[in-house]
Backbone as CSV, one residue per row, in Angstrom:
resi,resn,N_x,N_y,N_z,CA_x,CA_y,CA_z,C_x,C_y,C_z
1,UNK,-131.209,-107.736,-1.172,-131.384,-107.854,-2.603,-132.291,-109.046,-2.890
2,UNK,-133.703,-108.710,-3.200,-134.508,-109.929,-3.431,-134.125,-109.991,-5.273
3,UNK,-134.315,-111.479,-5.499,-134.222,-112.578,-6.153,-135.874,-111.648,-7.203
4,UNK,-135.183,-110.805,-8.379,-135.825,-110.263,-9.625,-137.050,-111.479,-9.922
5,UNK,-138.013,-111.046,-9.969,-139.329,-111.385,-10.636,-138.859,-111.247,-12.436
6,UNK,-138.077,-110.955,-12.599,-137.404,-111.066,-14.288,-136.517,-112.161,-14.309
7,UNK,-135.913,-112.408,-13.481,-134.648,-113.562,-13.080,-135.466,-114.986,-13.234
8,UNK,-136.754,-114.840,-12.160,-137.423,-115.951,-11.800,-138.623,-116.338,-13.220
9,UNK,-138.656,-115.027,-13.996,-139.953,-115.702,-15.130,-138.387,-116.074,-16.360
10,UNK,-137.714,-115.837,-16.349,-136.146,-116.273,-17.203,-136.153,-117.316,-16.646
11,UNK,-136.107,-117.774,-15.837,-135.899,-119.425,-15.499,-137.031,-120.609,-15.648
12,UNK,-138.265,-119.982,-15.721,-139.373,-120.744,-16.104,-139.458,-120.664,-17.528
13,UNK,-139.051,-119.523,-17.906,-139.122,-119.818,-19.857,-138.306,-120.719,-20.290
14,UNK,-137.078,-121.077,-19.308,-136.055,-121.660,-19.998,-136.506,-123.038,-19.437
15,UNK,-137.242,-123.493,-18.798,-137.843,-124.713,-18.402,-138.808,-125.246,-19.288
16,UNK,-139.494,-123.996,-19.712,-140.263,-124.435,-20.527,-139.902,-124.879,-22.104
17,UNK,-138.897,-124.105,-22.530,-137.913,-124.288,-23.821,-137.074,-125.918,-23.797
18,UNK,-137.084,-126.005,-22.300,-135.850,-127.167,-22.209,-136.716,-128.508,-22.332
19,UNK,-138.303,-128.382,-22.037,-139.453,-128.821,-21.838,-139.748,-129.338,-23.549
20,UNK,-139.670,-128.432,-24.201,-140.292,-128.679,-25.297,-138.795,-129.411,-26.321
21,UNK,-137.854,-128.479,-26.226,-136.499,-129.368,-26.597,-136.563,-131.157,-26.051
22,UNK,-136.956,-131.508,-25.294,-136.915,-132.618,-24.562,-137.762,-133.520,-25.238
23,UNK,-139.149,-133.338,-25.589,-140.158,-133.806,-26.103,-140.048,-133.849,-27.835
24,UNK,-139.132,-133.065,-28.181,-139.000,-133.110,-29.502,-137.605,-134.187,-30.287
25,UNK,-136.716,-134.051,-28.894,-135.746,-135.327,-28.782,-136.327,-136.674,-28.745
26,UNK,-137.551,-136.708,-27.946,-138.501,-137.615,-27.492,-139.059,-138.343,-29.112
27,UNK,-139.798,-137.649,-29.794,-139.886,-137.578,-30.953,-139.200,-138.251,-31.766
28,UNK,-137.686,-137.581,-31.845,-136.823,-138.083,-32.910,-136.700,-139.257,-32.986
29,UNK,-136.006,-139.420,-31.543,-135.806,-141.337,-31.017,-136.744,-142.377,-31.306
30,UNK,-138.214,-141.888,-30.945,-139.058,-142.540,-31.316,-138.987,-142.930,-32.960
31,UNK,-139.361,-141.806,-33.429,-139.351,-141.957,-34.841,-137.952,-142.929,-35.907
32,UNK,-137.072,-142.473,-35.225,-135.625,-143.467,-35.016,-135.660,-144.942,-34.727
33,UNK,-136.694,-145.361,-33.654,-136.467,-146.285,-33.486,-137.554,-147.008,-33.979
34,UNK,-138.756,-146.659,-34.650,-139.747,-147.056,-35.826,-138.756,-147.366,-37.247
35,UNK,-138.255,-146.655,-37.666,-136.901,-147.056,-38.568,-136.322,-148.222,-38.835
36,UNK,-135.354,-147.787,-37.475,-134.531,-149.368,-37.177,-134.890,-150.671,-37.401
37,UNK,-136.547,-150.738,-36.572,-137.532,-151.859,-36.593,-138.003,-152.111,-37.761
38,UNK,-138.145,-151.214,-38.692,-138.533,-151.199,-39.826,-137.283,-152.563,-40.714
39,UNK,-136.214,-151.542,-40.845,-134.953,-151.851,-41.468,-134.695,-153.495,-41.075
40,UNK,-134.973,-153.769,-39.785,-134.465,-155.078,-38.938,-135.779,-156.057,-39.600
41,UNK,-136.852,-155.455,-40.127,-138.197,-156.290,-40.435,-137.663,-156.440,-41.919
42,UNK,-137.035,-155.708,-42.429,-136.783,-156.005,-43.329,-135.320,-157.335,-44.183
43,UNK,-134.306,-157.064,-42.819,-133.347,-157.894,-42.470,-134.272,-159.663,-42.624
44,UNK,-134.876,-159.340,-42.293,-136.149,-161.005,-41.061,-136.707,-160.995,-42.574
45,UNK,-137.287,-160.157,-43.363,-137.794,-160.362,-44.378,-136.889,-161.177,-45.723
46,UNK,-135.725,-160.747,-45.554,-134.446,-161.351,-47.032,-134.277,-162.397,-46.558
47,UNK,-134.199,-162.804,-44.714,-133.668,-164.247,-44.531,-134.755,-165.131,-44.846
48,UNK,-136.291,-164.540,-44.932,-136.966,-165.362,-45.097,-136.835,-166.139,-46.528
49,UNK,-136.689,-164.983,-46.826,-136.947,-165.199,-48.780,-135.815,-166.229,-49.365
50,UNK,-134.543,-165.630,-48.425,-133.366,-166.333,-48.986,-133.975,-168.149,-48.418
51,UNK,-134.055,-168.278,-47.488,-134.382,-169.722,-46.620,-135.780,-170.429,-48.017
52,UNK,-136.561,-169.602,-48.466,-137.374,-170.351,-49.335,-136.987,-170.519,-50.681
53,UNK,-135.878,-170.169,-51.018,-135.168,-170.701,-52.092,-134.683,-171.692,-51.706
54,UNK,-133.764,-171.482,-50.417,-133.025,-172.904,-50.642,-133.667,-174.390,-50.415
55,UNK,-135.503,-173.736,-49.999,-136.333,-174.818,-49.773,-136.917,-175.219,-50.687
56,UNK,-136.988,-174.423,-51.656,-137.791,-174.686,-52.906,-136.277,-175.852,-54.115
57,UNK,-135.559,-175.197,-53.539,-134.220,-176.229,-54.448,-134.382,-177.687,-53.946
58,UNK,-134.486,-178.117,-52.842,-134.672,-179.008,-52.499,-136.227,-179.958,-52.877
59,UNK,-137.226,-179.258,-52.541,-138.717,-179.548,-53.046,-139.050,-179.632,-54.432
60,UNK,-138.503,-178.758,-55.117,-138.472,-178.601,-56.468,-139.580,-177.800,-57.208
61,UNK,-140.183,-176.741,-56.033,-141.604,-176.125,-56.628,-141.103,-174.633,-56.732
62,UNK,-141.230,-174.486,-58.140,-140.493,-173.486,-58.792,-141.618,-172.512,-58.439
63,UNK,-142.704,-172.013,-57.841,-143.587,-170.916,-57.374,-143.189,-170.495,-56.142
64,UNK,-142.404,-171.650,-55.212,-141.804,-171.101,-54.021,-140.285,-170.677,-54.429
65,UNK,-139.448,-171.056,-55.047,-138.013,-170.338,-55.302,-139.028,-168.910,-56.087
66,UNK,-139.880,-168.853,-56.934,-139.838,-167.132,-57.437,-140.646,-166.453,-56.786
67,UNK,-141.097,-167.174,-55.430,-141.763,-165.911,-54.048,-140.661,-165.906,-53.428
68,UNK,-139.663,-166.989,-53.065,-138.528,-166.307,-52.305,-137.459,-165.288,-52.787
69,UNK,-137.084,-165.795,-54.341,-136.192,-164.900,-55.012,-137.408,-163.162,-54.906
70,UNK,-138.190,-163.061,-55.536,-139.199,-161.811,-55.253,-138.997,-160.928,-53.902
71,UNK,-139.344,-162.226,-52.922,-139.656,-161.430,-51.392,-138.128,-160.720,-50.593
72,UNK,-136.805,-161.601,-51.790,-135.170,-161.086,-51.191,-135.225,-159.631,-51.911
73,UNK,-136.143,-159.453,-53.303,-136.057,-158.511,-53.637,-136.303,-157.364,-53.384
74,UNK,-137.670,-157.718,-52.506,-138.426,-156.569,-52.165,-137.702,-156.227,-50.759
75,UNK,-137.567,-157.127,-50.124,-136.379,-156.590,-48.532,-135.335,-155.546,-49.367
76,UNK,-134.429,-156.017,-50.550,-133.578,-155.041,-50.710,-133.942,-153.835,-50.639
77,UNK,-135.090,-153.683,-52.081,-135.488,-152.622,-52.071,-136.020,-151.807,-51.380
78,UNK,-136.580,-152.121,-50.034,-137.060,-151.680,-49.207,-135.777,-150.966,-47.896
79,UNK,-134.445,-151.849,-48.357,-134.219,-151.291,-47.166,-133.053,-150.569,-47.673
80,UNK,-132.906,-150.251,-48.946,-132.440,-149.528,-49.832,-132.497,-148.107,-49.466
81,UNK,-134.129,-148.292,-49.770,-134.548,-146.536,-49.225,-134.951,-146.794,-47.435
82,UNK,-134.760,-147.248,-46.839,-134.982,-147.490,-45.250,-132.954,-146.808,-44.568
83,UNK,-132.243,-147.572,-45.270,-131.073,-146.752,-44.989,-130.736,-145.150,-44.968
84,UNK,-131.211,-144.630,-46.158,-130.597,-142.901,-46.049,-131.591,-142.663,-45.005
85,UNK,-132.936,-143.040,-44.987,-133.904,-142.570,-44.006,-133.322,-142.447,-42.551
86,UNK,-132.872,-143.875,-42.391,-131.953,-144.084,-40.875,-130.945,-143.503,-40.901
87,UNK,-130.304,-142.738,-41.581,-129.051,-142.295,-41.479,-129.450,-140.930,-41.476
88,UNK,-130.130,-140.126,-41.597,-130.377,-138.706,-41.655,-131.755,-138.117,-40.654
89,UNK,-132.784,-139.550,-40.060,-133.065,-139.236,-38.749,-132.012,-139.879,-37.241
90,UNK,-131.150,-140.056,-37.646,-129.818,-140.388,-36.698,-129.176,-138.646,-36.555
91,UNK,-129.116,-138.303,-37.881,-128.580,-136.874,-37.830,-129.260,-135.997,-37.513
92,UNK,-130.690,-135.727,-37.651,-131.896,-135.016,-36.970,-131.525,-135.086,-35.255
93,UNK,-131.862,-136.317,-35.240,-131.894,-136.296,-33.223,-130.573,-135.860,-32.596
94,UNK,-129.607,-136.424,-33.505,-128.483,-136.038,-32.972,-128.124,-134.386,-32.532
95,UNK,-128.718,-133.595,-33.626,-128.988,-132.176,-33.644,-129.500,-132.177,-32.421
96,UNK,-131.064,-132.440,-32.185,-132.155,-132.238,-31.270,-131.425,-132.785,-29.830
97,UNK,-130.501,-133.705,-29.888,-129.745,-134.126,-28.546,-128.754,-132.747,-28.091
98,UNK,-128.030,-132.469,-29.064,-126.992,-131.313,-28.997,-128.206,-129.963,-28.472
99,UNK,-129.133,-129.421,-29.036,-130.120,-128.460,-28.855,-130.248,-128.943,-27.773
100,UNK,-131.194,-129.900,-27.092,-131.667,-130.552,-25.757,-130.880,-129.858,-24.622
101,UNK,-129.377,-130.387,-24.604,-128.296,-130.462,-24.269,-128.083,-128.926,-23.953
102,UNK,-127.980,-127.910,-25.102,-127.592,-126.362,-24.490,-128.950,-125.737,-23.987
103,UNK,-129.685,-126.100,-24.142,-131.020,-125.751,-23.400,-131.193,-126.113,-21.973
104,UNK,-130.798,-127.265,-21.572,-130.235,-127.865,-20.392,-129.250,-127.509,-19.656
105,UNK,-128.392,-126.911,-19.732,-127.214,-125.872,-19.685,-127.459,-124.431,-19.320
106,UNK,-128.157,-124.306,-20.113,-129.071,-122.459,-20.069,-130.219,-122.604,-18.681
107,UNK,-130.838,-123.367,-18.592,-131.669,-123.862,-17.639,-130.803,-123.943,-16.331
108,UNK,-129.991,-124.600,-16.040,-128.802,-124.861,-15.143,-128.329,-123.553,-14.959
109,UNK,-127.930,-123.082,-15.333,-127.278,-121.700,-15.656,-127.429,-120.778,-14.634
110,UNK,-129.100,-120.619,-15.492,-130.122,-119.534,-14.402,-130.706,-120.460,-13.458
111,UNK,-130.592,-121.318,-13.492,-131.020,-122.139,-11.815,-130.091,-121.288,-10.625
112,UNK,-128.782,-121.695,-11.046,-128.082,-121.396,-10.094,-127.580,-119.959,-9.440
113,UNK,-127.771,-119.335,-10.876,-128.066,-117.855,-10.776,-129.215,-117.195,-9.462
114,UNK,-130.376,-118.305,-9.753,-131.583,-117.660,-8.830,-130.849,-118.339,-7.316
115,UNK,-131.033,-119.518,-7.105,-130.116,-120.130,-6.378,-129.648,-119.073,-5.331
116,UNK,-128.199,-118.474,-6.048,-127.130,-117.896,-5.207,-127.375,-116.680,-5.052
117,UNK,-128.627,-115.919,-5.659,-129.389,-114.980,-4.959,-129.981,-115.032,-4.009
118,UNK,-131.016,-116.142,-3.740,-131.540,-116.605,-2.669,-130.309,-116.669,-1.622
119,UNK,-129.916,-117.637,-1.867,-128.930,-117.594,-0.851,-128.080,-116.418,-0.063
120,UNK,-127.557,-115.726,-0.953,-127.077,-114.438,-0.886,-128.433,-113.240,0.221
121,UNK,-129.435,-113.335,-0.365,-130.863,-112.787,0.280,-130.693,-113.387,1.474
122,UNK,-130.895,-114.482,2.150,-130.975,-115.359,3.343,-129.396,-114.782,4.301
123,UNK,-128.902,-114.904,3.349,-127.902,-114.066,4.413,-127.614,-112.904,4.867
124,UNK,-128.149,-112.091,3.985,-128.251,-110.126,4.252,-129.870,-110.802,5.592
125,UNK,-130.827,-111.322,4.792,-132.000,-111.474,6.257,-131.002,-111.946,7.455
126,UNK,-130.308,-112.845,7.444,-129.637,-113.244,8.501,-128.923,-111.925,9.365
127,UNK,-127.768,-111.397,8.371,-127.118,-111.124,8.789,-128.037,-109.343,9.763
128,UNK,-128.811,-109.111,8.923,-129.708,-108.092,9.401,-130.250,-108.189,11.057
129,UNK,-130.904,-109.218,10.676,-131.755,-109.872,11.923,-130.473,-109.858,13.297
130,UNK,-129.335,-110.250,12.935,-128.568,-110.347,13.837,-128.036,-109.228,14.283
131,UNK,-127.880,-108.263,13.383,-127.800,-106.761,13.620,-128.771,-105.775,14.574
132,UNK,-130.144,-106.029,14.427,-131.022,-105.871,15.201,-130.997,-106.524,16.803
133,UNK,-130.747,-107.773,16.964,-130.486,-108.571,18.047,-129.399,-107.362,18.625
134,UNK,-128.199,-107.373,17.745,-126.954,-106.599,18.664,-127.343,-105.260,19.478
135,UNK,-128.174,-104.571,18.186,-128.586,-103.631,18.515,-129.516,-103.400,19.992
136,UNK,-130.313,-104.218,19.998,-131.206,-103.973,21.295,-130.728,-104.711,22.476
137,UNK,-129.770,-105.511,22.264,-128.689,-106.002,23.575,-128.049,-104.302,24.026
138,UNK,-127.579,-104.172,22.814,-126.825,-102.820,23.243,-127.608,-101.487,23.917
139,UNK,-128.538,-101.506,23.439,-129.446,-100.420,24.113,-130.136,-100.833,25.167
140,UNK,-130.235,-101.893,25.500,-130.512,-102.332,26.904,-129.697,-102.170,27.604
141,UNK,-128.524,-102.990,27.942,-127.557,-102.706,28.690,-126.542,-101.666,28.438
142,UNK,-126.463,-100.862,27.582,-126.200,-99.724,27.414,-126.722,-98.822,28.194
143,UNK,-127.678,-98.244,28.002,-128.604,-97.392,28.932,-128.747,-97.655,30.209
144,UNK,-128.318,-98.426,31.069,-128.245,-98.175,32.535,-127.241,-97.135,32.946
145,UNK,-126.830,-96.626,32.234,-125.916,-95.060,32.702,-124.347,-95.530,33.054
146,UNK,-123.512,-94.890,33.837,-122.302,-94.690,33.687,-121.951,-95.914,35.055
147,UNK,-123.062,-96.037,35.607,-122.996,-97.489,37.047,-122.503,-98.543,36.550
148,UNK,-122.771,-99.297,35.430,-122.412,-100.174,34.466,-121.127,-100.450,34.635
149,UNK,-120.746,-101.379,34.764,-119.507,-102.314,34.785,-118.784,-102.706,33.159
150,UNK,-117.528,-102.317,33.526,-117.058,-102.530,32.213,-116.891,-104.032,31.767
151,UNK,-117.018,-104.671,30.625,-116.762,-106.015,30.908,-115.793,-106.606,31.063
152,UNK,-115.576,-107.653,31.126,-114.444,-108.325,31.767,-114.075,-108.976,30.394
153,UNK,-112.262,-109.258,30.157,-111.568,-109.672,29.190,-111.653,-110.991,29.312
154,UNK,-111.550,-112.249,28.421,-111.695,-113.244,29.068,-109.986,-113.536,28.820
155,UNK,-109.562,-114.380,30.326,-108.037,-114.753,30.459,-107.222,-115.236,29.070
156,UNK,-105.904,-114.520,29.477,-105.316,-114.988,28.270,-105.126,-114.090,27.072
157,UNK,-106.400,-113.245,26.661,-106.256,-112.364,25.512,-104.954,-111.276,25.862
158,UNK,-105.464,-110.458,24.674,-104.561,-108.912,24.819,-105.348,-107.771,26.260
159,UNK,-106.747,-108.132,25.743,-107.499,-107.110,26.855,-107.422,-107.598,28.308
160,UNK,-106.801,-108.890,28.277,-106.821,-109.010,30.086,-105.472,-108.539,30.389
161,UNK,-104.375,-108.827,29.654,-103.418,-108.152,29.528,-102.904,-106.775,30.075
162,UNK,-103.880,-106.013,28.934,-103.932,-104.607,29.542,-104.555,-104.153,30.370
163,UNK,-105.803,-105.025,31.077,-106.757,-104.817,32.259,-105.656,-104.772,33.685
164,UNK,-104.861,-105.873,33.609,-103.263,-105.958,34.584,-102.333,-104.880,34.752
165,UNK,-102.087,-104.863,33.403,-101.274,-103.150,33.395,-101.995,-102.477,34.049
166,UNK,-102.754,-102.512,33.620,-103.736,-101.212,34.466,-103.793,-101.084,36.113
167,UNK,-104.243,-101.951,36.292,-104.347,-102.451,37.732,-102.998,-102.478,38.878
């Protein structure tokens, strides 16, 4: 039983599916982790703003407290809408991880499928090949006619056993 030319292009489609699932996970994360950096620039951005107020209280230059009060503002607002963003490409990849994941599975699947055909194949060749071997032992020493010596039991079994009885 050879290993289906339908079996074997099923396992390259699904390589190729698991291929493109992979790269699109690839994607998400990326894009995920442009986000984060984003969100965290924006974190670095409020401490700045907050730190130039409390420098401007001290200095007393009221153009630096209303760029720092401004620049805490604009971090909020920025990471205002930077949150649902991060929270719903978290839920995207997470999808694309789960997809990845049964595609990877399906791939595995029919791996092993082809696999234990092969294998299965290698052993009918085996077991064939060895069949042939028996075969032409047997017709060799077979065919020297009825002169032929019966073989000998080796000690111990049932057939030396009954070779004694006999005898």
């Amino acid at each position: 039983m050879a290993v289906s030319r339908t079996l074997r292009r099923l396992l390259r489609v699904l390589e190729m599916e698991e291929e493109q699932h992979r790269l699109r996970l690839e994607s998400g994360l990326g894009e995920l982790g442009q986000l984060q950096r984003a969100l965290a620039a924006t974190d670095e951005r409020d401490r700045c703003g907050r730190r130039l107020v409390g420098e401007s209280a001290h200095s007393g230059e009221l153009s630096d407290r209303l760029s720092g009060v401004e620049e805490t503002r604009a971090a909020r607002r920025l990471a205002d809408a930077l949150k649902p963003r991060v929270a719903e490409t978290e839920e995207v990849v997470s999808g694309l991880r789960q997809e990845y994941l049964a595609k990877r599975v399906e791939r595995r699947q029919a791996e092993t499928l082809v696999e234990k055909a092969e294998a299965e194949e290698a052993m009918e060749t085996d077991r064939r090949s060895q069949q042939m071997l028996d075969e032409r032992f047997l017709s060799r020493f077979g065919s020297r006619g009825s002169g032929a010596k019966k073989p000998v039991a080796a000690p111990g079994t049932w057939e030396d056993a009954e070779a004694t009885e006999d005898a």
